[in-house]
C-alpha positions as CSV (number, residue, x, y, z in Angstrom):
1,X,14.6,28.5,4.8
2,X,15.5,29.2,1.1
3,X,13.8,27.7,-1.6
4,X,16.2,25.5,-2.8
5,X,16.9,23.6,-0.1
6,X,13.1,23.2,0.6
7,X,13.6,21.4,-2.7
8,X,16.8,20.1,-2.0
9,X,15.1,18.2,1.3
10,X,12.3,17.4,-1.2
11,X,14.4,15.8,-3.4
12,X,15.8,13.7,-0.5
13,X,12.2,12.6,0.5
14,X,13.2,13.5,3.9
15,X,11.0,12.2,7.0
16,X,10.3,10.6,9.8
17,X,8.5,7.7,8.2
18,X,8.9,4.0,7.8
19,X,8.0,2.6,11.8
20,X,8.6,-1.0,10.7
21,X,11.9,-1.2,13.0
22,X,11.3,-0.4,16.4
23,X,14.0,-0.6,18.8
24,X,14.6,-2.1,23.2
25,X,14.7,1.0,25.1
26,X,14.7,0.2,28.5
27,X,17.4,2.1,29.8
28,X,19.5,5.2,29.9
29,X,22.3,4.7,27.3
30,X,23.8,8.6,27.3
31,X,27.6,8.2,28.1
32,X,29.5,10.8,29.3
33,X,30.7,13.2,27.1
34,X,34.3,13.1,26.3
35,X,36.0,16.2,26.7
36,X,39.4,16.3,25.9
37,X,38.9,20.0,25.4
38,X,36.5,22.1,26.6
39,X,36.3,26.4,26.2
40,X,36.9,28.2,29.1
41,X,33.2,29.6,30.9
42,X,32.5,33.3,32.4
43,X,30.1,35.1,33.4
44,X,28.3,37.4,30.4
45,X,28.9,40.6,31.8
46,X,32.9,39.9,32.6
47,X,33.1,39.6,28.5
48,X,31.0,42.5,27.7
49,X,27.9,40.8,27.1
50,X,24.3,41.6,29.0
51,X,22.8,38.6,30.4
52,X,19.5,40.9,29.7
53,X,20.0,40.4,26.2
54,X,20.7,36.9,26.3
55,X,17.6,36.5,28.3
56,X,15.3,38.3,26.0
57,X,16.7,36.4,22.8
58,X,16.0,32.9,24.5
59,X,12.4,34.0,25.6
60,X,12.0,35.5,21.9
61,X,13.1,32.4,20.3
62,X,10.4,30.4,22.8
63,X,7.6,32.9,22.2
64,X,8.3,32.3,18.2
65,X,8.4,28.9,18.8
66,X,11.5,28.7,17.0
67,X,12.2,24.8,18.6
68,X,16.0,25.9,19.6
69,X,17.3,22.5,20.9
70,X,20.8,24.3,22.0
71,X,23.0,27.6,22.3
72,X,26.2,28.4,23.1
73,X,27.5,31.8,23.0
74,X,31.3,32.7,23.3
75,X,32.7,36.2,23.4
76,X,36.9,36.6,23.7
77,X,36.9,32.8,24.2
78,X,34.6,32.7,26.4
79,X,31.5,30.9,26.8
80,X,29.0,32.8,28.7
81,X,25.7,31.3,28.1
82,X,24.7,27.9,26.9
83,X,21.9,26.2,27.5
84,X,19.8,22.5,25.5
85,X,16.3,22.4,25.7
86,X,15.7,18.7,27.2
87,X,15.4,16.1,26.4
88,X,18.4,17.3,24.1
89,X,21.8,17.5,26.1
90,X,25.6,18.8,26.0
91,X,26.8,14.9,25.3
92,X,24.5,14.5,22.4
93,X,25.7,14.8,19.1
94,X,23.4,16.8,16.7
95,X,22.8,16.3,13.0
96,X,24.1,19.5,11.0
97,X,22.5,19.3,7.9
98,X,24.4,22.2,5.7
99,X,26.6,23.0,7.8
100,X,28.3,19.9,7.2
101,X,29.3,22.0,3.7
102,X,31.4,24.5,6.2
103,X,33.5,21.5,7.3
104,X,34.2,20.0,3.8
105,X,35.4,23.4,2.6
106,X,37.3,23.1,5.6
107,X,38.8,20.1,4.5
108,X,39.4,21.6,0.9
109,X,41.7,24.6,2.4
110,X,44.0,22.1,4.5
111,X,44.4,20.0,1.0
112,X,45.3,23.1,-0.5
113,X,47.6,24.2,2.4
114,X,49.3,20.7,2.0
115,X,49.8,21.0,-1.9
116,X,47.1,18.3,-3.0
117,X,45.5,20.4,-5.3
118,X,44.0,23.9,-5.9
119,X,40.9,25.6,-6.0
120,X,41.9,26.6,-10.3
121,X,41.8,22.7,-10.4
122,X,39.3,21.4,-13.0
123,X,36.3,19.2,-11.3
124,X,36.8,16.4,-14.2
125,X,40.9,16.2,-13.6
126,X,40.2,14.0,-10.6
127,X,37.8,11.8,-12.1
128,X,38.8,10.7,-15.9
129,X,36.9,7.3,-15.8
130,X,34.1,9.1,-14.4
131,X,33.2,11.5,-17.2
132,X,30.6,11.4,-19.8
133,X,31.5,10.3,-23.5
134,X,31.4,13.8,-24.8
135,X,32.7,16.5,-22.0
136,X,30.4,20.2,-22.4
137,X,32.7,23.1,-22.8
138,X,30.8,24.2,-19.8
139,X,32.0,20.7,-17.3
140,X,35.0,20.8,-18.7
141,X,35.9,24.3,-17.7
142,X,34.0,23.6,-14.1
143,X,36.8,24.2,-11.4
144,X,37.4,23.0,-7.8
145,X,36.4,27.0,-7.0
146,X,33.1,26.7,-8.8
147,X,32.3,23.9,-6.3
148,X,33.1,25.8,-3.4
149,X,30.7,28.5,-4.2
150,X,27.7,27.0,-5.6
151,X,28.9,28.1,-8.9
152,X,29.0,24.7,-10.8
153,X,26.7,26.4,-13.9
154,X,23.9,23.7,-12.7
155,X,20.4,25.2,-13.2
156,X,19.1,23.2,-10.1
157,X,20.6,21.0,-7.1
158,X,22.0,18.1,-8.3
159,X,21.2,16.0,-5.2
160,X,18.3,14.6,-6.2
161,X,20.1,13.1,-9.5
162,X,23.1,11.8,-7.7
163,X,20.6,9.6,-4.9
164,X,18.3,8.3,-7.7
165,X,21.8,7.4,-10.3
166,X,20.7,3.4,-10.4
167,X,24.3,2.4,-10.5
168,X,24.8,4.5,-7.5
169,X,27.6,6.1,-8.5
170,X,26.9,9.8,-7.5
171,X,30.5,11.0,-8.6
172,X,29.3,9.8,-12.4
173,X,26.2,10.7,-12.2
174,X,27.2,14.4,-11.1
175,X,29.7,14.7,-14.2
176,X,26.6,13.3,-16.5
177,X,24.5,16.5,-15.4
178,X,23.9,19.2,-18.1
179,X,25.8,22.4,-17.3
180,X,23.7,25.0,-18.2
181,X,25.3,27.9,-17.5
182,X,28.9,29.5,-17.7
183,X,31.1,27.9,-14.0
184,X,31.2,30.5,-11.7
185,X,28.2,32.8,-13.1
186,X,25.8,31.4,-11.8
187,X,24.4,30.7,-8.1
188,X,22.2,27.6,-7.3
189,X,22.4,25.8,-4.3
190,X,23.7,22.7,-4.9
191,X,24.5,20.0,-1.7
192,X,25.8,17.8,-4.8
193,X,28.8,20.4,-5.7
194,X,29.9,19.9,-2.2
195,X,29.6,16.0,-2.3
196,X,31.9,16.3,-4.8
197,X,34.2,18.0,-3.0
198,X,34.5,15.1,-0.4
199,X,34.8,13.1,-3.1
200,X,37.8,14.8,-4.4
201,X,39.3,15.0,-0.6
202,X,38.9,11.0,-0.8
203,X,40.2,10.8,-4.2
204,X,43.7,13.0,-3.4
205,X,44.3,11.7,-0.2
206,X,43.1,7.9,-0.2
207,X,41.1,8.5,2.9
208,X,37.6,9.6,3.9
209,X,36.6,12.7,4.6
210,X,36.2,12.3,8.1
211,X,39.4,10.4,8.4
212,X,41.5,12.9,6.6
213,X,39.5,15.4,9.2
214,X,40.5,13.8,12.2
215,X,43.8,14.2,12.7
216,X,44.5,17.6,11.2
217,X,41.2,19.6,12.4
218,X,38.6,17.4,15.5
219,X,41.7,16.6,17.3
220,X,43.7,19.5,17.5
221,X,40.4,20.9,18.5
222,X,39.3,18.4,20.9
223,X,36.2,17.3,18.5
224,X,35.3,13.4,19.2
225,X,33.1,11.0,18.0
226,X,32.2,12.8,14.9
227,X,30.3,11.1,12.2
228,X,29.6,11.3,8.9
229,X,26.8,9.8,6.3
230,X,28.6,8.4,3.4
231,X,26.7,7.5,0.1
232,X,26.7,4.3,-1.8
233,X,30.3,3.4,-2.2
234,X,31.7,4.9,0.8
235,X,32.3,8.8,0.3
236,X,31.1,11.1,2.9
237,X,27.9,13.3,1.7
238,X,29.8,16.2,2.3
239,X,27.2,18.5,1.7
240,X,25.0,17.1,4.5
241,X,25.5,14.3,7.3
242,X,28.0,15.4,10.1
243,X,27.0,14.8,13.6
244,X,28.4,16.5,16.1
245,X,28.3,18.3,19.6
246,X,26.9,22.0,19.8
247,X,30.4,22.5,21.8
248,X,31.8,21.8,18.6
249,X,30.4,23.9,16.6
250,X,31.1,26.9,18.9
251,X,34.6,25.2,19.1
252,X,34.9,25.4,14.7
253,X,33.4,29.0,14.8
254,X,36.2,30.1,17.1
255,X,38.9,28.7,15.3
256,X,37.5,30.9,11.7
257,X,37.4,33.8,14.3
258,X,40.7,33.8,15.2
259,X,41.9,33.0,11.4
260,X,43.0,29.7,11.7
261,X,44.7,29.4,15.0
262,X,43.9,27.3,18.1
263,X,45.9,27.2,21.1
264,X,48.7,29.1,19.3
265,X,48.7,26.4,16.3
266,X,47.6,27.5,13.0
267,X,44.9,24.9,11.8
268,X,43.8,26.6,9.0
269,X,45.7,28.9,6.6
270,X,45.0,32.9,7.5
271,X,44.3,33.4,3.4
272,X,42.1,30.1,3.4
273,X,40.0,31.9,6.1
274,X,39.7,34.9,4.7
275,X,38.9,33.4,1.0
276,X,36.4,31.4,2.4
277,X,34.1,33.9,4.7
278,X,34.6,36.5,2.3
279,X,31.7,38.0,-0.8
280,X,32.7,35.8,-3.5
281,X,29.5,35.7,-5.4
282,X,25.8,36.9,-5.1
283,X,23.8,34.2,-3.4
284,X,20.0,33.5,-3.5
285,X,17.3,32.9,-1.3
286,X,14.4,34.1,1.0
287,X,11.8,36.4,0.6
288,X,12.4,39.8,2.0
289,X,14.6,42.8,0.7
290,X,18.4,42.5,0.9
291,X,18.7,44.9,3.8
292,X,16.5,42.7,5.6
293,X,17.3,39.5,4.3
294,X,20.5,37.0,5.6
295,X,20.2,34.7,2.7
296,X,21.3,37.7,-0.1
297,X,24.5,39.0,1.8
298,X,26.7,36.9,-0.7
299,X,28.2,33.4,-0.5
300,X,31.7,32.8,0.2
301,X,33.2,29.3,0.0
302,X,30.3,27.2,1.6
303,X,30.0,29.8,4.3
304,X,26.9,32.4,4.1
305,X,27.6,36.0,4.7
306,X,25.0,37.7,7.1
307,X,24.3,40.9,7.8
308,X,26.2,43.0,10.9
309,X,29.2,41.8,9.2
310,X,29.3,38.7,10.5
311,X,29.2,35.2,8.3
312,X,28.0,32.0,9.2
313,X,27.5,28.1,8.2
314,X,24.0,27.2,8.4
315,X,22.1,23.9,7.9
316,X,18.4,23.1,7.0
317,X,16.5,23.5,10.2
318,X,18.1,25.8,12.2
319,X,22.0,24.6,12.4
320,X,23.9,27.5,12.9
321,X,27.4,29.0,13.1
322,X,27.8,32.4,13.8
323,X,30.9,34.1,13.7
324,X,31.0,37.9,14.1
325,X,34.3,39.1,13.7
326,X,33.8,42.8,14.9
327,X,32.4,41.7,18.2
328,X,35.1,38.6,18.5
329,X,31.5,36.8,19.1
330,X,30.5,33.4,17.8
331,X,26.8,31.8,18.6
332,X,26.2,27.9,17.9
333,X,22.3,26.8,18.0
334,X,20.7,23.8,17.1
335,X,16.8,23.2,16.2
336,X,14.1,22.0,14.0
337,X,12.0,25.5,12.7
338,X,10.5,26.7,9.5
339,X,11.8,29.8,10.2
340,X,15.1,30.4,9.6
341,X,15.5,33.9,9.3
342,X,13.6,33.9,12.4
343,X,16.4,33.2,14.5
344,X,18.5,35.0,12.6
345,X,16.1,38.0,13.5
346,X,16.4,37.3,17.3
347,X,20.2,37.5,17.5
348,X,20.2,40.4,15.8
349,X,17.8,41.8,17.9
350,X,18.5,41.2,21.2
351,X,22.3,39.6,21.8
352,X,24.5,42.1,19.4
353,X,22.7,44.7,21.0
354,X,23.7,43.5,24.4
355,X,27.8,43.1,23.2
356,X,29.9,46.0,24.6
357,X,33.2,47.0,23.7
358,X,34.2,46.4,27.5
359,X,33.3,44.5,30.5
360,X,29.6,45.5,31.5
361,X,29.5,46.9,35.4
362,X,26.2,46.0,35.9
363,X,25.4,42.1,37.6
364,X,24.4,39.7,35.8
365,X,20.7,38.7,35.7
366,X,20.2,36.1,37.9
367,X,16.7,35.2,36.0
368,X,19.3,34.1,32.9
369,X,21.0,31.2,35.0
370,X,17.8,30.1,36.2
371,X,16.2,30.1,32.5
372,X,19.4,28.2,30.8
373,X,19.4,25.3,33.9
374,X,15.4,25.1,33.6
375,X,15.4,24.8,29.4
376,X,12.9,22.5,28.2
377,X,10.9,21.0,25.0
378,X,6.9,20.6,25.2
379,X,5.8,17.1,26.8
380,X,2.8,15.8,25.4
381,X,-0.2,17.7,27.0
382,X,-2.6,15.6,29.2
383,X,-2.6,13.4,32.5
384,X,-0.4,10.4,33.4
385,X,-2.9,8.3,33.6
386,X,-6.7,7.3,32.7
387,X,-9.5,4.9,33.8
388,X,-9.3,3.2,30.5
389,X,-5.1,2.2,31.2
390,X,-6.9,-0.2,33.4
391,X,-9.3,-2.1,30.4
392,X,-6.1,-1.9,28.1
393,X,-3.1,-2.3,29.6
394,X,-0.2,-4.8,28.0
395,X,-3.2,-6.3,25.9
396,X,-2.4,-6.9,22.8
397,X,-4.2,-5.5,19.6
398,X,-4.5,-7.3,15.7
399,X,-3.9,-5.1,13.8
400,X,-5.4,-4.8,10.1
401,X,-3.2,-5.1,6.8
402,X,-0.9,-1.7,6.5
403,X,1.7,-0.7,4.2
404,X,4.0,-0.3,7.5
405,X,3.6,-4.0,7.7
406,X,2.9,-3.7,12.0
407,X,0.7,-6.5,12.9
408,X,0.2,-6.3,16.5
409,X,0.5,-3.6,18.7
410,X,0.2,-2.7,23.1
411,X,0.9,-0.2,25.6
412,X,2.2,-1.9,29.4
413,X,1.9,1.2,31.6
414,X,3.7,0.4,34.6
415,X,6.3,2.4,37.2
416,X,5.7,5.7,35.8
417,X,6.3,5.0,32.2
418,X,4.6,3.2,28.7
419,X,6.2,0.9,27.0
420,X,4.9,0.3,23.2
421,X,5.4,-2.9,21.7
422,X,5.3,-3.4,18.1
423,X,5.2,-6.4,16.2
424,X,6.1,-6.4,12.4
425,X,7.3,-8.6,9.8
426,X,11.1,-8.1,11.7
427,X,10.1,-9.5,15.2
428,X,9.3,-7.3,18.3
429,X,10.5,-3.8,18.7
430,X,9.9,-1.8,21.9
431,X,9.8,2.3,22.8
432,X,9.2,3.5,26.2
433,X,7.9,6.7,27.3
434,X,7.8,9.0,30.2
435,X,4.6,9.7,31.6
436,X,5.4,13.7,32.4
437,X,9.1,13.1,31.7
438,X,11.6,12.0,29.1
439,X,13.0,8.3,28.8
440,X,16.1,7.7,27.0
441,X,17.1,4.7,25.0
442,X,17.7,3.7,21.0
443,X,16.0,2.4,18.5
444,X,17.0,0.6,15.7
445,X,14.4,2.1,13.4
446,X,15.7,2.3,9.7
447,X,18.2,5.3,9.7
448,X,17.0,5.8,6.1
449,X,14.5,8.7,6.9
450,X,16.6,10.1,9.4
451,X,19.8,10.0,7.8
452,X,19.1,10.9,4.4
453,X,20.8,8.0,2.2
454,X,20.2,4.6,2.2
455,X,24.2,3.3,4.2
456,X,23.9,6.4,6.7
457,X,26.6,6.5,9.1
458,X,28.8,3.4,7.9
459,X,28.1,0.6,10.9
460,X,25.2,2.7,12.9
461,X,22.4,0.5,13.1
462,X,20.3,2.4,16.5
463,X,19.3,5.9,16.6
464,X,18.5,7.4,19.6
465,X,15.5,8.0,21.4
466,X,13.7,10.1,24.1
467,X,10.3,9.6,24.4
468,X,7.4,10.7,26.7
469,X,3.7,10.0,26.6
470,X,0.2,11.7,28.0
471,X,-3.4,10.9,28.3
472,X,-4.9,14.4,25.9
473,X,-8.5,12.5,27.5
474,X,-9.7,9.6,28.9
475,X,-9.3,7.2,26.1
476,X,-6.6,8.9,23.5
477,X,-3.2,8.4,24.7
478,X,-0.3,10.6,22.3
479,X,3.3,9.8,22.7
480,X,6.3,11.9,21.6
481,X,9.3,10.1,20.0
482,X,12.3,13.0,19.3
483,X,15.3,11.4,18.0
484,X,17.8,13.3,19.9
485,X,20.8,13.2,17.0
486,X,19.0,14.1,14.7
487,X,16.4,17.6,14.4
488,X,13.3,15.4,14.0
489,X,10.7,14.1,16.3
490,X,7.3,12.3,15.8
491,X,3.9,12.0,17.2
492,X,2.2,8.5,17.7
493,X,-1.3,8.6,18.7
494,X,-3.4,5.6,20.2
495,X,-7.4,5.9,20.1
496,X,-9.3,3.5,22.3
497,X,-13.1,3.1,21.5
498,X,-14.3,-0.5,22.9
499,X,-12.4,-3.2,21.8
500,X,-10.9,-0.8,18.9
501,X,-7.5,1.0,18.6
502,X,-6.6,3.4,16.1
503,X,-2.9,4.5,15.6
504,X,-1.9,7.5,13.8
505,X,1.7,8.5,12.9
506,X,2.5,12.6,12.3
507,X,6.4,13.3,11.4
508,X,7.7,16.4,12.6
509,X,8.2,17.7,9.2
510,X,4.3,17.3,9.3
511,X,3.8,19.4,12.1
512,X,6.6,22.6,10.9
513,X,4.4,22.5,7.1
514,X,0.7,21.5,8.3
515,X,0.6,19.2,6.1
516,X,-0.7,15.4,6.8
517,X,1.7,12.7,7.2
518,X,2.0,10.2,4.5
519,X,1.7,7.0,6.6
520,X,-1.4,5.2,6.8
521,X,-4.1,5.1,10.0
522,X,-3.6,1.5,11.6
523,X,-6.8,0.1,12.6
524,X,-6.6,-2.9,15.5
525,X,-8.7,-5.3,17.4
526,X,-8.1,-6.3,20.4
527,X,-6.9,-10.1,20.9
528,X,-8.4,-10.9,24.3
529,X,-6.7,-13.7,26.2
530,X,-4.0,-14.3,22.9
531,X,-0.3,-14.5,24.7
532,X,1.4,-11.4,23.5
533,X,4.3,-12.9,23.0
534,X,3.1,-15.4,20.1
């Protein structure tokens, strides 16, 4: 992961925190996926492609402990492996972080294509009762283009201004940022230049970015239920915020491969596609010698070159879209690492090694089925059950004063599962967990840390939930929340020492930067014969 967006997910205060809204989850609530289009499947060798290969880079990625949640790989059109490690799934949406910015340039290029405006097009045209009282040479000669490429002349990300503006108004507080440097000089990455693209999208068309989307790009493509965090007033992020399927991202890096056309319809302009995927200024980022390193191949129009002359849209966290046009090969994967270039690494390693100009003879390895169908996430290590599950089961616990305001808490461990019931200042909130497996449900847990911005996806008000619990010894009891739209997961662990309970919260992010989660230790007593319901 590059610097700047470790700042710019700093600057967002991103985590897995705030437990005070804790959501029913008693059931199974995944619907079947909708599928108005799906890419045709073969086998990896009939497209040229050793199952081998595939099978190495999927036990590389493990080994690393790179936390892939999904792959797809498609070669002439073809998927030939894909595989989610559970509790994720094909009907799942998935956060994208930064890619998101590969679909609002996406959106820019069919504007263009339908004459709304052009990429020469100054940034403070659009908004005139947006701009400061006195306009810097430097804004003023800022140009649609300069947004596209993280060019703005910004000496840092803009982000973190635009969420803390008090009037929330991120367009004007954008425009009121000092402009360094010269537009389209100077490289920073900056999520706000590509919120302000969607803002412009809204501004020249009337609608939403995801609404001017629809029609003219997820449809034709077959792309449903696609959402989109918005900001303050309505405008989509942009630069952060889509959800959707890892189908669909294979599904958007095919339609770049082939320039623009799906199903014999031109989508997207051949020159757009070409514009954006192509050098158009040195980028910044990692740590490692440009030969060696996928973050200085050059930035196109929110698109990353990579080496092997392929290009890619990438998000915070392991969200990727790999096109490779020499091998007619793209590769979608989701996750949550640290390591970025890490996965990077593997495909270049052991998949475009394994792509032949021809159909590969040889069968394919049976061992790579098996792996894909068998693809799992760590449970939490330990037994089902305990001697102590006896002394503390569905008894409640007082618990003292906290910041997270939770003021009883209990564990019922009954038919294979645990359900936790919280008690806060907002009523009753419940998560249940598989003892040795996953449990699905939602929980209406404030989207704030997992979303990014305070109005999230307009009208969303549960997030969903997988969760799956373990004794690690006779009186500790850990379960494992993963949010299964989003990248993030969290660890909850319960301590039982006589009548005492200690519960300790540890976000994800916590885990990836060994570093100690922010939340407080909750301390309880337990309530003896007090009705847990009062």
């Amino acid at each position: 992961m590059t610097l700047n967006r470790r700042i710019f997910l700093h600057q967002l205060g991103l985590g897995v925190a705030g437990l005070g809204l804790i959501g029913s989850l008693p059931t199974t609530l995944r619907a079947a996926p909708l599928r108005s289009f799906r890419l045709p499947r073969s086998l990896p060798e009939a497209q040229g492609v050793s199952s081998a290969g595939l099978l190495d880079f999927v036990n590389a990625v493990e080994a690393a402990k790179l936390n892939l949640h999904s792959l797809m790989v498609v070669r002439h059109g073809q998927v030939v492996a894909e595989g989610w490690w559970a509790p994720y799934a094909p009907d799942l949406k998935h956060t994208l972080y930064s890619l998101s910015k590969s679909f609002t340039s996406s959106a820019i290029g069919l504007a263009v294509a339908e004459k709304r405006l052009t990429v020469e097009d100054k940034v403070v045209s659009f908004f005139p009762n947006e701009v400061p009282a006195t306009v810097s040479a430097n804004l003023a000669a800022m140009r649609v283009k300069d947004l596209l490429t993280m060019a703005t002349g910004h000496d840092k990300d803009s982000t973190g201004a635009l969420r803390s503006d008090p009037d929330q108004n991120w367009v004007k507080a954008f425009l009121a940022q000092p402009v360094e440097h010269e537009p389209g000089t100077f490289f920073v990455y900056n999520s706000g230049a590509t919120y302000m693209l969607s803002a412009i999208i809204q501004k020249v068309t009337g609608q939403p970015l995801l609404a001017y989307l629809k029609p003219r790009l997820f449809d034709p493509l077959g792309i449903e239920g696609a959402d989109w965090e918005t900001d303050p007033k309505g405008i989509a992020t942009g630069g952060w915020g889509l959800r959707v399927r890892t189908e669909d991202i294979a599904k958007f890096g095919q339609l770049y491969l082939k320039k623009g056309i799906w199903n014999g319809k031109r989508i997207l302009p051949e020159a757009w596609i070409e514009d954006a995927t192509k050098f158009q200024i040195q980028s910044k980022g990692g740590s490692r010698p440009k030969e060696e390193n996928d973050w200085l191949q050059g930035y196109g129009y929110q698109f990353w070159r990579c080496r092997n002359g392929a290009y890619r849209g990438d998000g915070a966290f392991g969200q990727y879209c790999i096109v490779m046009p020499e091998k007619d090969t793209v590769i979608a994967i989701t996750s949550e690492t640290s390591d970025m270039q890490g996965i990077l690494d593997q495909v270049w390693k052991h998949i475009l090694p394994g792509i032949q100009p021809e159909a590969i003879a040889a069968k394919p390895v049976v061992p790579l089925k098996q792996k894909l169908a068998a693809l799992a996430l760590p449970l939490p290590a330990g037994q089902a059950t305990s001697p102590t599950v006896a002394r503390v089961t569905g008894k409640p616990y007082q618990m003292a004063d906290n910041s997270l305001n939770i003021k009883r808490v209990s564990l019922a461990f009954q038919n294979g599962s645990c359900v936790c019931t919280l008690h806060d200042d907002q009523g009753e909130h419940r998560v249940v967990c598989g003892l040795g497996n996953w449990k699905e449900g939602e929980t209406d847990l404030s989207t704030v840390p997992l979303k990014l911005v305070p109005t999230s996806v307009p009208k969303e008000t549960k997030t969903k939930l997988a969760g799956s619990g373990a004794w690690s010894d006779e009186n500790t009891f850990t379960m494992t929340w993963r949010f299964i739209e989003t990248a993030h997961y969290e660890n909850v662990t319960c301590r039982f020492d006589g009548d005492d309970l200690r519960l300790e919260f540890q976000k994800s992010l916590a885990v990836l930067s060994n570093t100690k989660d922010p939340r407080p230790v909750l301390e309880g007593k337990l309530m003896g014969t007090v009705s847990q319901g009062k």
